[in-house]
C-alpha positions as CSV (number, residue, x, y, z in Angstrom):
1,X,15.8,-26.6,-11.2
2,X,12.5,-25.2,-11.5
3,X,11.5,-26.9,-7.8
4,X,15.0,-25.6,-6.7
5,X,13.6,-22.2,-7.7
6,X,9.8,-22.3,-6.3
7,X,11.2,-23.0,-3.2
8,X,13.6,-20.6,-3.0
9,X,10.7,-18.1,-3.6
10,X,8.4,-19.1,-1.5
11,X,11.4,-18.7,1.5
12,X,11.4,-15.0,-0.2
13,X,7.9,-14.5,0.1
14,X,7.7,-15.9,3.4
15,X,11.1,-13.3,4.2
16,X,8.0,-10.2,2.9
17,X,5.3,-11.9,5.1
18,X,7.7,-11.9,8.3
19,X,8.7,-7.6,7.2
20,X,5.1,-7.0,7.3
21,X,4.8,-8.8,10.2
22,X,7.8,-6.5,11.6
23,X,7.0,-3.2,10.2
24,X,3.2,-3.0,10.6
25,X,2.8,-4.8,14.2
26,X,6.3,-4.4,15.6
27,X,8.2,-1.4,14.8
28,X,7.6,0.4,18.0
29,X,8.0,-2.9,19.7
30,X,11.2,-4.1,21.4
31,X,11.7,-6.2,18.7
32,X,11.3,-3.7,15.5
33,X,13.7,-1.5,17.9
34,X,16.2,-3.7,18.4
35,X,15.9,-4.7,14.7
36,X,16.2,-1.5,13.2
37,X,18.0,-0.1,15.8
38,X,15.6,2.8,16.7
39,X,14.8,5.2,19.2
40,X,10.7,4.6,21.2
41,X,10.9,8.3,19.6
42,X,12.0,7.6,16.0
43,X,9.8,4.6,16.0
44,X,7.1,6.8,17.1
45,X,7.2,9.0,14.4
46,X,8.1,7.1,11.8
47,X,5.3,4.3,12.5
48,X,3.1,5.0,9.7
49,X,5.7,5.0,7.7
50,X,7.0,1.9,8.5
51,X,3.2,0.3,8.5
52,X,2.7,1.6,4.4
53,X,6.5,-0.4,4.1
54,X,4.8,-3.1,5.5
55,X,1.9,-3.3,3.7
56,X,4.1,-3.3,0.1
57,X,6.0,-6.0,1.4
58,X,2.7,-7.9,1.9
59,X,1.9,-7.3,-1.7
60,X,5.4,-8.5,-2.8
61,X,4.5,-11.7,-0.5
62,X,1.3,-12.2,-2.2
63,X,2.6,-11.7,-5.9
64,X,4.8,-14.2,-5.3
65,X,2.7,-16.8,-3.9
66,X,0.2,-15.7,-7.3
67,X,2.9,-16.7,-9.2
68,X,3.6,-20.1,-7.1
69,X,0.5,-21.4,-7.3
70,X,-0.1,-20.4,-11.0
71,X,2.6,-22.9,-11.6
72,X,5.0,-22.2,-15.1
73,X,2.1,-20.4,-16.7
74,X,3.3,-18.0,-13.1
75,X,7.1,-17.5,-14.5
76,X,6.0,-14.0,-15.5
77,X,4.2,-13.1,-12.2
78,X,7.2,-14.6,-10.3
79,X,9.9,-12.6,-12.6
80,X,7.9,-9.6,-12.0
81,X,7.5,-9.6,-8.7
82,X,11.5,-11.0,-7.8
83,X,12.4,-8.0,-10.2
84,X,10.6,-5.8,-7.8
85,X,12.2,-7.1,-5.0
86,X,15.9,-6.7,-6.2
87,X,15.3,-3.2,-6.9
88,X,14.4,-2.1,-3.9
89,X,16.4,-4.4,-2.5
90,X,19.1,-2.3,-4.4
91,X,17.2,0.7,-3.3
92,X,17.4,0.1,0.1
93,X,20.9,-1.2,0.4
94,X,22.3,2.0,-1.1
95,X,20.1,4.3,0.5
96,X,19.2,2.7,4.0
97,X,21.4,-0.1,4.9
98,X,23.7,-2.5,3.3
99,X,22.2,-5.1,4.9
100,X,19.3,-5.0,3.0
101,X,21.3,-6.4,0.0
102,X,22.1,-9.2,1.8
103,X,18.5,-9.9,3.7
104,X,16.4,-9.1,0.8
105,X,18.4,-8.4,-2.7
106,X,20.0,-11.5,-2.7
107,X,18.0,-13.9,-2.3
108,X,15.3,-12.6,-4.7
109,X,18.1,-12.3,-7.4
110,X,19.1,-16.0,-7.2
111,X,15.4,-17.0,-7.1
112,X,14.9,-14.6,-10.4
113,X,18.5,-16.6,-11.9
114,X,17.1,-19.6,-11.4
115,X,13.5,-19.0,-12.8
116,X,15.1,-17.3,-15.9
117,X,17.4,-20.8,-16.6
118,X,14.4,-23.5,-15.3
């Protein structure tokens, strides 16, 4: 189970690396317009915004790789940083767009089930 979970979480932390990607290099791209559905204006002004976003999902990424390659003694560093996730996954799904419960909540709360029960 626990292999089951460590890979489950490094999909979710390479999910974080792929928003950073997004939000810091793309958002007034075609791409991070079409994906967030935006304006060249909206993105315009909201692109630092957006970049800082970016930049916190990179940590997320990074905490969670910590936590992989610090092996069980990383079960902390791993519930920590999945607990982070679902909560702004949460967050984010009530306050942005539901989608975000499905693209990021969910799959960092069956990685955190499964590292609880391994």
């Amino acid at each position: 189970m626990a292999m089951v979970a460590n890979i489950l979480i490094g999909l979710v932390a390479l999910l974080h690396v792929y928003f950073l990607i997004l939000e810091m290099f793309y958002w007034d791209k075609p791409l991070g317009l079409r994906t967030f559905g935006l304006t060249p204006e909206s993105a315009a002004a909201s692109r630092s915004l957006a970049m800082n976003q970016g930049l916190y999902n990179g940590f997320l990424a990074a905490g969670l790789l910590w936590g992989l390659v610090s092996g069980s003694a990383g079960d902390p560093v791993k519930l920590f940083f999945l607990g982070c996730i679902v909560v702004a996954g949460i967050f984010g799904g009530l306050t942005a767009s539901r989608k975000i419960l499905i693209i990021q909540a969910f799959p960092a709360a069956v990685a955190l089930g499964l590292v609880l029960i391994s």
